[in-house]
PDB file of N, CA, C and O in Angstrom:
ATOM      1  N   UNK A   1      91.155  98.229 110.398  1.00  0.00           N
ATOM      2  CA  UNK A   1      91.241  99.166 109.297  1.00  0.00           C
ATOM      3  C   UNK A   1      92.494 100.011 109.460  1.00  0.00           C
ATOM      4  O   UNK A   1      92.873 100.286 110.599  1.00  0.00           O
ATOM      5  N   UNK A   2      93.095 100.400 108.496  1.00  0.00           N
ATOM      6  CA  UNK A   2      94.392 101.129 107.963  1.00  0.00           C
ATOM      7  C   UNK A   2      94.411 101.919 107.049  1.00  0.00           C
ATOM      8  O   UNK A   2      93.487 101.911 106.236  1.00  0.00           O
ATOM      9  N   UNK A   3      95.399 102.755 106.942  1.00  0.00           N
ATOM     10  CA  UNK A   3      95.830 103.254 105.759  1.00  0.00           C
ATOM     11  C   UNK A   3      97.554 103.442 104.996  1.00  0.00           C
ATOM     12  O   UNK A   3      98.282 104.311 105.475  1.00  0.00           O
ATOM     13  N   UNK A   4      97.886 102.885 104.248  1.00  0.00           N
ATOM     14  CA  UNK A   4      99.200 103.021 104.215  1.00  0.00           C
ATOM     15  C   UNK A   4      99.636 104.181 103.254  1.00  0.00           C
ATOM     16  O   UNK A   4      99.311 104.366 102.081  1.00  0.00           O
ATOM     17  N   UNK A   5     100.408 104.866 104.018  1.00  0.00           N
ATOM     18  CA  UNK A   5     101.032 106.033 103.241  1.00  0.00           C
ATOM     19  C   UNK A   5     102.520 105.896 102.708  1.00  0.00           C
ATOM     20  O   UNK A   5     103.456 105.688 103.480  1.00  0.00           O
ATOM     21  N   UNK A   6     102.699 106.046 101.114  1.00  0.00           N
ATOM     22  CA  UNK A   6     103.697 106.042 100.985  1.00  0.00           C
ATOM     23  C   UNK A   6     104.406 107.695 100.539  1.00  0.00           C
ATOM     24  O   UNK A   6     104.109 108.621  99.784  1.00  0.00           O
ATOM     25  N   UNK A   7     105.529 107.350 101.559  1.00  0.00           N
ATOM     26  CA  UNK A   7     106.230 108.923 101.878  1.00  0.00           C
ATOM     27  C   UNK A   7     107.271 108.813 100.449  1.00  0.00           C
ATOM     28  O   UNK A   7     107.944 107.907  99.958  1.00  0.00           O
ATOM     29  N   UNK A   8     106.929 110.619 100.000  1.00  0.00           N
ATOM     30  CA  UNK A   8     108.198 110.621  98.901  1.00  0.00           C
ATOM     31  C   UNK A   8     109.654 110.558  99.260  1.00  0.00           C
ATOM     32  O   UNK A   8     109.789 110.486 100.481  1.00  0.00           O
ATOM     33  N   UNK A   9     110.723 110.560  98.637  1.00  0.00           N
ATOM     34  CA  UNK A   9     112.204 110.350  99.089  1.00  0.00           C
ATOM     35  C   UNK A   9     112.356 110.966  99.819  1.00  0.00           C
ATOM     36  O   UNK A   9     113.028 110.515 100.746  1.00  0.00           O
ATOM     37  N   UNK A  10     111.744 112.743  99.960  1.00  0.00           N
ATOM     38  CA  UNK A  10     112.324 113.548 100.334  1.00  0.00           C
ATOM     39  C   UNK A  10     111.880 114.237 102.208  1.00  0.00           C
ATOM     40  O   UNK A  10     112.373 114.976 103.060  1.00  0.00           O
ATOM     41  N   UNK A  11     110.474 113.248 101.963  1.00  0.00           N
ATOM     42  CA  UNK A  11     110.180 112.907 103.648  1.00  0.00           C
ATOM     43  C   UNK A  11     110.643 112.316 104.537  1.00  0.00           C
ATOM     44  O   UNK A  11     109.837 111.714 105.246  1.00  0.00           O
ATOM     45  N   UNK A  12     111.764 112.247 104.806  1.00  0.00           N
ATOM     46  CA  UNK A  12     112.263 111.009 105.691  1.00  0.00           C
ATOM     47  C   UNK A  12     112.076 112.008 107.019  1.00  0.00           C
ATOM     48  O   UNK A  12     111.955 111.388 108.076  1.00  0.00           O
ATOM     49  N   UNK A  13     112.043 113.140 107.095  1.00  0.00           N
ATOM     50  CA  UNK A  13     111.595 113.581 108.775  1.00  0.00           C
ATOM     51  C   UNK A  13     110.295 113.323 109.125  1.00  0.00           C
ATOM     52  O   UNK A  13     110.050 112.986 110.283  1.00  0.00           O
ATOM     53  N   UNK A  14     109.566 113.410 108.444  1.00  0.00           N
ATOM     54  CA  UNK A  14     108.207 112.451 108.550  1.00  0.00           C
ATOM     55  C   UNK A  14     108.414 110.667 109.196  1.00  0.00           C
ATOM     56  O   UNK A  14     108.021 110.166 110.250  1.00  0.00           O
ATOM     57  N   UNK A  15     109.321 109.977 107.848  1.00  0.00           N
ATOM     58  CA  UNK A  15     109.392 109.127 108.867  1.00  0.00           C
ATOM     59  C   UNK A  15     109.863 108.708 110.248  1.00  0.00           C
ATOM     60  O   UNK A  15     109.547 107.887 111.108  1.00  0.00           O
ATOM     61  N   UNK A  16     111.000 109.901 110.009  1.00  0.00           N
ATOM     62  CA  UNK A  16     111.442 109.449 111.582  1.00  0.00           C
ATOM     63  C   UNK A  16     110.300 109.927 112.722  1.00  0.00           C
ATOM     64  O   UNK A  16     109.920 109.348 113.740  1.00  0.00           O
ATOM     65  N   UNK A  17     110.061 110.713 112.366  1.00  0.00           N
ATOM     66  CA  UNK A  17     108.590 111.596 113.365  1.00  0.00           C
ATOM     67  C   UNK A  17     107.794 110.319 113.873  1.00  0.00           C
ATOM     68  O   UNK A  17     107.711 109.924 115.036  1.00  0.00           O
ATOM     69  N   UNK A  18     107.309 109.845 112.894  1.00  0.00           N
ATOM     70  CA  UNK A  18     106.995 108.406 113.579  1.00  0.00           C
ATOM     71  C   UNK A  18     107.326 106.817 114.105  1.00  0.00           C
ATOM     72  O   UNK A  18     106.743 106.006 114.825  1.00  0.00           O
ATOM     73  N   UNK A  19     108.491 106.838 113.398  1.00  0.00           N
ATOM     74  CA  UNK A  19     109.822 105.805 114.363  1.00  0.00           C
ATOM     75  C   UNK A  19     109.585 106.683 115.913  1.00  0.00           C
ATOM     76  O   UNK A  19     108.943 106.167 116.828  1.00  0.00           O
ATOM     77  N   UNK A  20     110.034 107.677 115.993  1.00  0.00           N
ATOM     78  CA  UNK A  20     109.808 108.195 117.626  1.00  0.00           C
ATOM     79  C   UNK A  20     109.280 107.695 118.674  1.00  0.00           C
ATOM     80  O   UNK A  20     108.206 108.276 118.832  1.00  0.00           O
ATOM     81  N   UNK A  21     109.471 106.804 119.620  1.00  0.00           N
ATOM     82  CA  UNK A  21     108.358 106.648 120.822  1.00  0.00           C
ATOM     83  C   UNK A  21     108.735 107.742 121.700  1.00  0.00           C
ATOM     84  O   UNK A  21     109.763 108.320 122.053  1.00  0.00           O
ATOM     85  N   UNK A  22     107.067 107.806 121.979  1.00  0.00           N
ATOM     86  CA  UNK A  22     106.287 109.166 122.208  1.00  0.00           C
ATOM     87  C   UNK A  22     105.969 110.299 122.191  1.00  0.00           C
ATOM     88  O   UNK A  22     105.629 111.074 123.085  1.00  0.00           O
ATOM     89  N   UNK A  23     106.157 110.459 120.482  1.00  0.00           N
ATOM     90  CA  UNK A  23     106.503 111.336 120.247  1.00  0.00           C
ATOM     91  C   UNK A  23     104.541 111.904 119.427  1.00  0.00           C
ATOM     92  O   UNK A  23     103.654 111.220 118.916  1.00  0.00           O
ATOM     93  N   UNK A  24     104.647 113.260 119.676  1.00  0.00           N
ATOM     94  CA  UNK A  24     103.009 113.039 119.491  1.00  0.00           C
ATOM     95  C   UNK A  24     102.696 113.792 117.660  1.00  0.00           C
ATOM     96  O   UNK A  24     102.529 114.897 117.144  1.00  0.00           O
ATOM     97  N   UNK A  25     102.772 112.308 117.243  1.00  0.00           N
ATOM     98  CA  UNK A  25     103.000 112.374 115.911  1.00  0.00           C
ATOM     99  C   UNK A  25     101.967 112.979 114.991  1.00  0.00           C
ATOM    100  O   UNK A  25     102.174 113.078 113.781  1.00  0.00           O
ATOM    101  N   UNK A  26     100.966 113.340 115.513  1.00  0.00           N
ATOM    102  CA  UNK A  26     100.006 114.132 114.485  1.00  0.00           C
ATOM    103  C   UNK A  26      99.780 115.414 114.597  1.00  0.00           C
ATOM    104  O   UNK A  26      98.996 115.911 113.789  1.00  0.00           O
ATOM    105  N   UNK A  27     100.361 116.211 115.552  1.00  0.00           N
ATOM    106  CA  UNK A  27     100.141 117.358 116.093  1.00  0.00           C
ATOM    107  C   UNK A  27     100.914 118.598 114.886  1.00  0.00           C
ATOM    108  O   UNK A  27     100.434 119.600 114.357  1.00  0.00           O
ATOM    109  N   UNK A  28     102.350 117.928 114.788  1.00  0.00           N
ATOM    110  CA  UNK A  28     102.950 119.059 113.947  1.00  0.00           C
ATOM    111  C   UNK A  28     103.002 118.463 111.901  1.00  0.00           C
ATOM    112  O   UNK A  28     103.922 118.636 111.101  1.00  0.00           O
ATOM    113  N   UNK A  29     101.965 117.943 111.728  1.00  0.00           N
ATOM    114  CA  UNK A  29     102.175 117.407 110.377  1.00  0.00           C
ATOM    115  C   UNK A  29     100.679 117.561 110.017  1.00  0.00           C
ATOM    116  O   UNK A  29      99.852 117.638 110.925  1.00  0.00           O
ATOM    117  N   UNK A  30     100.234 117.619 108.458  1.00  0.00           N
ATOM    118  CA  UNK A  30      99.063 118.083 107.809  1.00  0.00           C
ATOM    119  C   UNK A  30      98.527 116.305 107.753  1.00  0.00           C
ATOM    120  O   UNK A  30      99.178 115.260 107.738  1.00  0.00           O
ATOM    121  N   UNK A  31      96.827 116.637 107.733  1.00  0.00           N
ATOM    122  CA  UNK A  31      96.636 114.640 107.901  1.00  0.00           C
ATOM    123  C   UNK A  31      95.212 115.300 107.411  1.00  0.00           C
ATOM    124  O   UNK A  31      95.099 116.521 107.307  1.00  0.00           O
ATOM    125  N   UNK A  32      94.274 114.513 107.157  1.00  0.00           N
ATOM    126  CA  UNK A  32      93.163 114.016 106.954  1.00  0.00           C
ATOM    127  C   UNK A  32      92.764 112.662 106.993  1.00  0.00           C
ATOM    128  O   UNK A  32      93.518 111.689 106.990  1.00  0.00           O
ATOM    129  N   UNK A  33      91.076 112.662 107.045  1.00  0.00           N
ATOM    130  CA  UNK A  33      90.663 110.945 107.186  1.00  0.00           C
ATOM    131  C   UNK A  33      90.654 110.659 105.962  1.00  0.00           C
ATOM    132  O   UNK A  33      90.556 111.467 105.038  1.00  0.00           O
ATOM    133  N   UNK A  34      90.799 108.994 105.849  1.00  0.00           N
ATOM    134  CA  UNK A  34      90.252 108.360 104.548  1.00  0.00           C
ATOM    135  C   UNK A  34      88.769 108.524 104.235  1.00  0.00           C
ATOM    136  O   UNK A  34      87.882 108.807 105.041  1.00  0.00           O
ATOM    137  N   UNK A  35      88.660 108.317 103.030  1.00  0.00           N
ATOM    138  CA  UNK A  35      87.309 108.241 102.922  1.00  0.00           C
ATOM    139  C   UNK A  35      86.507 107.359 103.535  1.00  0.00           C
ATOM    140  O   UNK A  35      85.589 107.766 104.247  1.00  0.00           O
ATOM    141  N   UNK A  36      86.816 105.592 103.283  1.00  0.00           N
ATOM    142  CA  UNK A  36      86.124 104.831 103.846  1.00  0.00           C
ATOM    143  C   UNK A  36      86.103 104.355 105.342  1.00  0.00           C
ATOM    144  O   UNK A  36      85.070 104.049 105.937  1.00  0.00           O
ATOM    145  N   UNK A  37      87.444 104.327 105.913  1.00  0.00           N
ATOM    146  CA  UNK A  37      87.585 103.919 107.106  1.00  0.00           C
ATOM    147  C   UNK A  37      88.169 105.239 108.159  1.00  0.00           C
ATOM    148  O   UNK A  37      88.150 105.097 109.381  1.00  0.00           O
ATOM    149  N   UNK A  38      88.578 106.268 107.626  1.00  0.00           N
ATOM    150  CA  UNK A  38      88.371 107.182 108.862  1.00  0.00           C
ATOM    151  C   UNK A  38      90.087 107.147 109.099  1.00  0.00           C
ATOM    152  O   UNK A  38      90.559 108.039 109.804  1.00  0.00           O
ATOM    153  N   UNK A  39      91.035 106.088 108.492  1.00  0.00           N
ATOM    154  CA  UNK A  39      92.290 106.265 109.128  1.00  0.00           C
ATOM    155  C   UNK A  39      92.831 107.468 108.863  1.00  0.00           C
ATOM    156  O   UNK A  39      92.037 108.163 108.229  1.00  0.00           O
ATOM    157  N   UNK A  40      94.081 108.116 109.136  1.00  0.00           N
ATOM    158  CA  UNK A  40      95.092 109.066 108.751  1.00  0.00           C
ATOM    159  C   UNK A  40      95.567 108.983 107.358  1.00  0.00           C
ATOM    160  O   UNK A  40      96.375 108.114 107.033  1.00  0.00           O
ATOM    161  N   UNK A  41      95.087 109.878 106.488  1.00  0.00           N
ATOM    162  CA  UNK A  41      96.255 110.083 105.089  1.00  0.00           C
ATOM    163  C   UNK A  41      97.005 111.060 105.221  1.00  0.00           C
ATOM    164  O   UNK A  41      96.358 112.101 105.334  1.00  0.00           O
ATOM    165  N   UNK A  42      98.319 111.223 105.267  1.00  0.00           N
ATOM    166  CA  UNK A  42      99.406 112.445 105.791  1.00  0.00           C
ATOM    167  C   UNK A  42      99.320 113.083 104.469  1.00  0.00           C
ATOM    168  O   UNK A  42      99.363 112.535 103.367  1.00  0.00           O
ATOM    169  N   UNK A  43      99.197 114.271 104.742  1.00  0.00           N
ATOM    170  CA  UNK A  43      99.188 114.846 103.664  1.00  0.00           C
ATOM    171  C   UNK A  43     100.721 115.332 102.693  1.00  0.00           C
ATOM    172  O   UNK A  43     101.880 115.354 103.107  1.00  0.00           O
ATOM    173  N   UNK A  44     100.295 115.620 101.561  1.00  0.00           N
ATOM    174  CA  UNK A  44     101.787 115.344 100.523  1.00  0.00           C
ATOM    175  C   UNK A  44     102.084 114.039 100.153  1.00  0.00           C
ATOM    176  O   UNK A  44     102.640 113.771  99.087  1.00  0.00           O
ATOM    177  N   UNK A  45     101.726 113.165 101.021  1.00  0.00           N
ATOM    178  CA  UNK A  45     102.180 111.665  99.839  1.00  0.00           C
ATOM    179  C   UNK A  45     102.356 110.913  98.729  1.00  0.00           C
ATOM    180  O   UNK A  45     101.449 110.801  97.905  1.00  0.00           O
ATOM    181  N   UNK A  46     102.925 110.626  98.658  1.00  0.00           N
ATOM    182  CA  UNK A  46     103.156 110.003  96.799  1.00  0.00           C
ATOM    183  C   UNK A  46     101.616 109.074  96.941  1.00  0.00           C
ATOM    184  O   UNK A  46     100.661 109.118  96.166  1.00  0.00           O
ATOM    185  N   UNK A  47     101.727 108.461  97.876  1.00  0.00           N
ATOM    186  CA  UNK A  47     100.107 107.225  97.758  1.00  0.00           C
ATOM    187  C   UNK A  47      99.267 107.244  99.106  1.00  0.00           C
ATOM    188  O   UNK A  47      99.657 107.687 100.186  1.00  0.00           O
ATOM    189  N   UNK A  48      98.343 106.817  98.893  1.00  0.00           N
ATOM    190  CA  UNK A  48      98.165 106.244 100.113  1.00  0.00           C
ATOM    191  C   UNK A  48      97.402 105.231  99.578  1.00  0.00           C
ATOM    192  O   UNK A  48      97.346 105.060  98.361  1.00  0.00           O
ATOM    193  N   UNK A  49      96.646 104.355 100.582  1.00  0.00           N
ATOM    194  CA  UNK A  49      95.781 102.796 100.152  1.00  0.00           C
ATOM    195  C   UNK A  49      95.284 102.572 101.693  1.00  0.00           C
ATOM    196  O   UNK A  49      96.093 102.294 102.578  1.00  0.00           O
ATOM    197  N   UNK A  50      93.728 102.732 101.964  1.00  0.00           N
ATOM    198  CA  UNK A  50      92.883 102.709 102.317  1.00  0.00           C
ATOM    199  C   UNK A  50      92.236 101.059 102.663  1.00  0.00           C
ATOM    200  O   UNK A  50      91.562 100.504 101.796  1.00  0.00           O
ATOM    201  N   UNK A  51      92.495 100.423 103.892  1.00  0.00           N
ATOM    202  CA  UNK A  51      92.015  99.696 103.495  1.00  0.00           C
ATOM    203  C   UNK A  51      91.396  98.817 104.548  1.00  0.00           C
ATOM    204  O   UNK A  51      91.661  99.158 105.701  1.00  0.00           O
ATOM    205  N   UNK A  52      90.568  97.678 104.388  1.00  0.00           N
ATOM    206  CA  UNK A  52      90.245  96.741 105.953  1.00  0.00           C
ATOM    207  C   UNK A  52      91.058  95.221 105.852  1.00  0.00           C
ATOM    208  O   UNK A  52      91.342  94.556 104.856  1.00  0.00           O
ATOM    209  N   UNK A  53      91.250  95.023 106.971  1.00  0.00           N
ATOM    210  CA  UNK A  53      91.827  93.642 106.845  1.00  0.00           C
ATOM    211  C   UNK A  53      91.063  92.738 107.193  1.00  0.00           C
ATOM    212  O   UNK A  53      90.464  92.683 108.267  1.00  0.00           O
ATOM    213  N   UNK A  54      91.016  91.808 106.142  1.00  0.00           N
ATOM    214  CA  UNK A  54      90.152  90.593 105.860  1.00  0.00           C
ATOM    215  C   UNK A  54      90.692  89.226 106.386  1.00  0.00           C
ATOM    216  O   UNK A  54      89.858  88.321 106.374  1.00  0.00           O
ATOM    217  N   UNK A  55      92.115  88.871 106.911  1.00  0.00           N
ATOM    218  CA  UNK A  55      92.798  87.808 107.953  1.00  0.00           C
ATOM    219  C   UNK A  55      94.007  88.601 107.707  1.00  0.00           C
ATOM    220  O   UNK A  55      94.678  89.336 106.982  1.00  0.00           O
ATOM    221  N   UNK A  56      93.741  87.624 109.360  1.00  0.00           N
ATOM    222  CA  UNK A  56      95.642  87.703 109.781  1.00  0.00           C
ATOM    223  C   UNK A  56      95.421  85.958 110.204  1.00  0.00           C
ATOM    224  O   UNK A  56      94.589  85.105 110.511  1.00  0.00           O
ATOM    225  N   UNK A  57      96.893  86.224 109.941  1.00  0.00           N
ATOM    226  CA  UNK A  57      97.665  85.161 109.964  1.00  0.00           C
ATOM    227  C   UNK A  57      99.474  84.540 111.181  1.00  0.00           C
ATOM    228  O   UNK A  57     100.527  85.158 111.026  1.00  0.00           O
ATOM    229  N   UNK A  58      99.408  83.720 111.880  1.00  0.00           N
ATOM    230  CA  UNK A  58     100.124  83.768 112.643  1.00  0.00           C
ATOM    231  C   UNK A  58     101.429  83.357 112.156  1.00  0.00           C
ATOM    232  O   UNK A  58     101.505  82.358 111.441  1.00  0.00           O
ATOM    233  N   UNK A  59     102.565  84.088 112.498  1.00  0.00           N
ATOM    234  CA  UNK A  59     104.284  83.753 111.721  1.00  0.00           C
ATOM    235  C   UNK A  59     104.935  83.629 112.681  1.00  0.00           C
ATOM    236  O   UNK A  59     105.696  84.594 112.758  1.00  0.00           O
ATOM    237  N   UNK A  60     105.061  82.972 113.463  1.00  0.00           N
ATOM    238  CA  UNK A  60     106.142  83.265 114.839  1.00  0.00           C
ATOM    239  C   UNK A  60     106.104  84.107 115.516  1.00  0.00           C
ATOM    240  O   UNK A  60     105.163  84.228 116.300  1.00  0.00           O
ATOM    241  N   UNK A  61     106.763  84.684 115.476  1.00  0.00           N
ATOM    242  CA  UNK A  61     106.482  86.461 116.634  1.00  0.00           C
ATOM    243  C   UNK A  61     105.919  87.230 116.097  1.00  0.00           C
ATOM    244  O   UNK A  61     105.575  88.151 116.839  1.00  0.00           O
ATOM    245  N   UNK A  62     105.444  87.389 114.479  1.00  0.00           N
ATOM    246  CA  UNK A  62     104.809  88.264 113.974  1.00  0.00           C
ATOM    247  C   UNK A  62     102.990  87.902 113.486  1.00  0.00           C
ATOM    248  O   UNK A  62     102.577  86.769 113.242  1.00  0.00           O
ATOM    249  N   UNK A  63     102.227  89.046 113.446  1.00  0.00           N
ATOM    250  CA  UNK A  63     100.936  88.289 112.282  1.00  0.00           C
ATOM    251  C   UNK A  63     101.056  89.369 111.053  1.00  0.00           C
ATOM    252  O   UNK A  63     101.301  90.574 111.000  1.00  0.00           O
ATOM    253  N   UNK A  64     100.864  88.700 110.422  1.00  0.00           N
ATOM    254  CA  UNK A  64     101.159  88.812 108.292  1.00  0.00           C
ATOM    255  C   UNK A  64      99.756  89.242 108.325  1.00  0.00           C
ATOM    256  O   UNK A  64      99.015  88.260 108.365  1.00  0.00           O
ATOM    257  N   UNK A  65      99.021  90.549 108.321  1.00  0.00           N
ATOM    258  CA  UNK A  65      97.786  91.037 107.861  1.00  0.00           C
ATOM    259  C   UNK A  65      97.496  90.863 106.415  1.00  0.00           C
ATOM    260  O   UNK A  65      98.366  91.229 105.625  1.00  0.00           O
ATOM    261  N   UNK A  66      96.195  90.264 105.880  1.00  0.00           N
ATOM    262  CA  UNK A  66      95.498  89.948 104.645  1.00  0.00           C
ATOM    263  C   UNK A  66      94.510  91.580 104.361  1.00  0.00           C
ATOM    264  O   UNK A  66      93.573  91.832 105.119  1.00  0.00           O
ATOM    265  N   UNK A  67      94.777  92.272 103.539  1.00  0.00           N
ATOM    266  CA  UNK A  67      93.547  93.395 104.187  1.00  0.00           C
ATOM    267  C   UNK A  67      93.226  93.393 102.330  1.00  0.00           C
ATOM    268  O   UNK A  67      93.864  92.643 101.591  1.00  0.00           O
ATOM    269  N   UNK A  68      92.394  94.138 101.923  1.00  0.00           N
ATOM    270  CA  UNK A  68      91.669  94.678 100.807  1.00  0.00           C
ATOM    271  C   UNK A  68      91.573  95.880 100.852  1.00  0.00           C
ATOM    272  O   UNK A  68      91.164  96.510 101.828  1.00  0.00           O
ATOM    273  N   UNK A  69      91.961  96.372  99.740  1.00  0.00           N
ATOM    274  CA  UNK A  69      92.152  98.004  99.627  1.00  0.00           C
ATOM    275  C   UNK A  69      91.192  98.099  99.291  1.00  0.00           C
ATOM    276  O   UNK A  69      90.721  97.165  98.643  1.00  0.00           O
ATOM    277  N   UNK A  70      90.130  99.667  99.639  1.00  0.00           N
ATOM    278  CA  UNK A  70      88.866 100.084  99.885  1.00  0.00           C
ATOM    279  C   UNK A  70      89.041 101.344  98.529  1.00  0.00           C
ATOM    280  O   UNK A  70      88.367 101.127  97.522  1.00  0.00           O
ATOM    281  N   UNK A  71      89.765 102.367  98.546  1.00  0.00           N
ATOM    282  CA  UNK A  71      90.411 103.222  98.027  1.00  0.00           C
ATOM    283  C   UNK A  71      91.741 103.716  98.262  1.00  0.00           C
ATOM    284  O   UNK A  71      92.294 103.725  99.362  1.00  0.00           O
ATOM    285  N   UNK A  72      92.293 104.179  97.033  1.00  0.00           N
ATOM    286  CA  UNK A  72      93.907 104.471  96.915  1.00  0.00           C
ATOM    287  C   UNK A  72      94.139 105.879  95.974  1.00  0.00           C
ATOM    288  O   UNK A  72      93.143 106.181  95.316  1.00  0.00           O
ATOM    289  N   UNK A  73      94.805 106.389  95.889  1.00  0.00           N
ATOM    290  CA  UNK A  73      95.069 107.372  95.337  1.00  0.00           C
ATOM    291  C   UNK A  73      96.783 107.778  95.148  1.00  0.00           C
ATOM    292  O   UNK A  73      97.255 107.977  96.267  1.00  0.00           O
ATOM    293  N   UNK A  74      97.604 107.915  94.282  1.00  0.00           N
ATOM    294  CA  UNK A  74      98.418 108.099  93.482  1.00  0.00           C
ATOM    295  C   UNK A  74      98.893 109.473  93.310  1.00  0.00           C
ATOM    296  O   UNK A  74      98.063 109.774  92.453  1.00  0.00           O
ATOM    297  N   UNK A  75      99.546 110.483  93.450  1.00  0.00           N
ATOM    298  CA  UNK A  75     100.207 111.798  93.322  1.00  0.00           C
ATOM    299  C   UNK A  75     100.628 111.619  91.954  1.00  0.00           C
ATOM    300  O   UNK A  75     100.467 112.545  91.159  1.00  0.00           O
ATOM    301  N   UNK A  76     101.197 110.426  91.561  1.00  0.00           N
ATOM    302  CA  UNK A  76     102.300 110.635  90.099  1.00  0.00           C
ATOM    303  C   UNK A  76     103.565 111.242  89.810  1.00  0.00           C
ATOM    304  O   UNK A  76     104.163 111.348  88.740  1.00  0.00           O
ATOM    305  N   UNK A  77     103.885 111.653  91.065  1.00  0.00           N
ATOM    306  CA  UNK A  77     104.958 112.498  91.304  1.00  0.00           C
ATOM    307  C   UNK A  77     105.729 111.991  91.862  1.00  0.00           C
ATOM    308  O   UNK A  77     105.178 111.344  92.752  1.00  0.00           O
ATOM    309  N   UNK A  78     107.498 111.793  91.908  1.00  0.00           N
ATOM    310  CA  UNK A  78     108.317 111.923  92.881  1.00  0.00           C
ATOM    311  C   UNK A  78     108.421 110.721  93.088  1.00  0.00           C
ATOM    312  O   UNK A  78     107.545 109.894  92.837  1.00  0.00           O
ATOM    313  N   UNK A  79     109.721 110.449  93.664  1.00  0.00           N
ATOM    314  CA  UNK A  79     110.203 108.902  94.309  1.00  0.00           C
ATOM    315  C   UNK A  79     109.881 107.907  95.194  1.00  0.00           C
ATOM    316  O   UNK A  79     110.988 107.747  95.708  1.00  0.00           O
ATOM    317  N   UNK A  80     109.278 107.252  95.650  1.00  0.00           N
ATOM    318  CA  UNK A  80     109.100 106.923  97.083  1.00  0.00           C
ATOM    319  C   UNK A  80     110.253 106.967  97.755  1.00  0.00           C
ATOM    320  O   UNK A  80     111.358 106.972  97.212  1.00  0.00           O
ATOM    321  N   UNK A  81     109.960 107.017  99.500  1.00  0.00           N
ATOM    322  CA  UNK A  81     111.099 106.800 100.426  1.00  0.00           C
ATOM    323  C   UNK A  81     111.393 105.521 100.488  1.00  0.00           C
ATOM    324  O   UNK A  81     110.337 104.893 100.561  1.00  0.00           O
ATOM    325  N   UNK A  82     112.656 104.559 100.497  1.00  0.00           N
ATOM    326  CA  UNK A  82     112.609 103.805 100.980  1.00  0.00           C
ATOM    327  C   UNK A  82     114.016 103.245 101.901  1.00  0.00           C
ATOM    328  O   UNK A  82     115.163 103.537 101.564  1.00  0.00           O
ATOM    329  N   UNK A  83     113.744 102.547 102.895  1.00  0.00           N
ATOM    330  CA  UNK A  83     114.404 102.120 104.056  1.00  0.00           C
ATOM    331  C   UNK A  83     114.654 101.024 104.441  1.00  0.00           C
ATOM    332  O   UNK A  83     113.857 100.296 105.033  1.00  0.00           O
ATOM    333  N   UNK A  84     116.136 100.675 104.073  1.00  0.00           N
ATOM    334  CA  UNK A  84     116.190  99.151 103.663  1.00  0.00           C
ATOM    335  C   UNK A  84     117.557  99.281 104.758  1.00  0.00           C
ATOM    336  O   UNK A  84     117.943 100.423 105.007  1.00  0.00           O
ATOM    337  N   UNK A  85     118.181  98.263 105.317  1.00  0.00           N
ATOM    338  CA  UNK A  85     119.363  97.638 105.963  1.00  0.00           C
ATOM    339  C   UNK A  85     119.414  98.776 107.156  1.00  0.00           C
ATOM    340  O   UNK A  85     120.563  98.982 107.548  1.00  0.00           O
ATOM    341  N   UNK A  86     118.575  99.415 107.691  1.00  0.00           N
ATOM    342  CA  UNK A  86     118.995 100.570 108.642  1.00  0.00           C
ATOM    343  C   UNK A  86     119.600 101.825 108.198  1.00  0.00           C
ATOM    344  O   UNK A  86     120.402 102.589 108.735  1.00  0.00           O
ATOM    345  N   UNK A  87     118.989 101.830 107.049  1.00  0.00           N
ATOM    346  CA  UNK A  87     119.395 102.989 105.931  1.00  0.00           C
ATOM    347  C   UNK A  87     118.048 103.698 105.020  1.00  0.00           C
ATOM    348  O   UNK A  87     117.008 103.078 104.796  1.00  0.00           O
ATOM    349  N   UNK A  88     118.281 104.924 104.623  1.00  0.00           N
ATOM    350  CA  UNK A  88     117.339 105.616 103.056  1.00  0.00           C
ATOM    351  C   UNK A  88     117.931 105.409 102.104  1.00  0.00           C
ATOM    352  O   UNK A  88     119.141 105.547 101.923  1.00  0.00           O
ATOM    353  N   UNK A  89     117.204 105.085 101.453  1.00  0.00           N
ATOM    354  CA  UNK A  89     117.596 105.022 100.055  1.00  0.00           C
ATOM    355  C   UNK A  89     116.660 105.655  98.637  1.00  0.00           C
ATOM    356  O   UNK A  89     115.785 106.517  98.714  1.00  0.00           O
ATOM    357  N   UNK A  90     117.010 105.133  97.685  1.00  0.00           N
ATOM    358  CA  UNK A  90     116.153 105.292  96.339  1.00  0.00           C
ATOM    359  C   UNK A  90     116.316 104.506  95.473  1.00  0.00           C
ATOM    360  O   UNK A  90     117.405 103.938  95.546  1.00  0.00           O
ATOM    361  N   UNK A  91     115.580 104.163  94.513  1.00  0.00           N
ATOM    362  CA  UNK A  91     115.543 103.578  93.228  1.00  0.00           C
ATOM    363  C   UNK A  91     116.810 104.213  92.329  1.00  0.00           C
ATOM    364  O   UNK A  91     117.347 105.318  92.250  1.00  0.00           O
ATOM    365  N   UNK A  92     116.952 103.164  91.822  1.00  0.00           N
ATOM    366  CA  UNK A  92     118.135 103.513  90.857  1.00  0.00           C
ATOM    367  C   UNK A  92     118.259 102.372  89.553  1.00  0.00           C
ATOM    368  O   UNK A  92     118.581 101.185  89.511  1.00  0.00           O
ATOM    369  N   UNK A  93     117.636 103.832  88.058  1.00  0.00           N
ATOM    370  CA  UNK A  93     117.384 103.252  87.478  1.00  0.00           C
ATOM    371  C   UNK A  93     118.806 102.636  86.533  1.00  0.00           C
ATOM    372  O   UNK A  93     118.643 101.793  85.650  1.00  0.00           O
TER     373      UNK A  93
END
């Protein structure tokens, strides 16, 4: 079980907070559980999605998780972060 949070543009110290090894990532940031499975929803997020995984699957060095979202929830607000080539970025319409 998981939860995926998607951070707005303007969180990227959030993400790095958790890129960090060992860095003790829940201590200085607002969080609550999901409803169904108990994971971390950081609080302020544009989304999050709640969910269990139903297979994994083997890819070479990686496994490709199959999961089913349980519950999700939506802000409606604001950009997502996103982090592409070793970089932030944004949508650009």
């Amino acid at each position: 079980m998981f939860c995926v949070n998607i951070l707005e543009e303007d969180q990227e110290d959030i993400c790095r907070l958790f890129a960090t090894r060992g860095a003790d990532r829940f201590r200085s940031i607002g969080w609550r559980r999901a409803p169904q499975t108990g994971s971390p929803v950081l609080s302020d997020v544009l989304a999050w999605l709640d969910c269990r995984i139903e297979a994994e699957h083997q890819a070479g060095d990686h496994v490709i998780a199959v999961a089913r979202v349980l519950e999700l929830e939506s802000s409606h607000r604001g950009r997502p972060l996103l982090f592409y080539r070793g970089g932030y970025g944004r949508f650009e319409a």
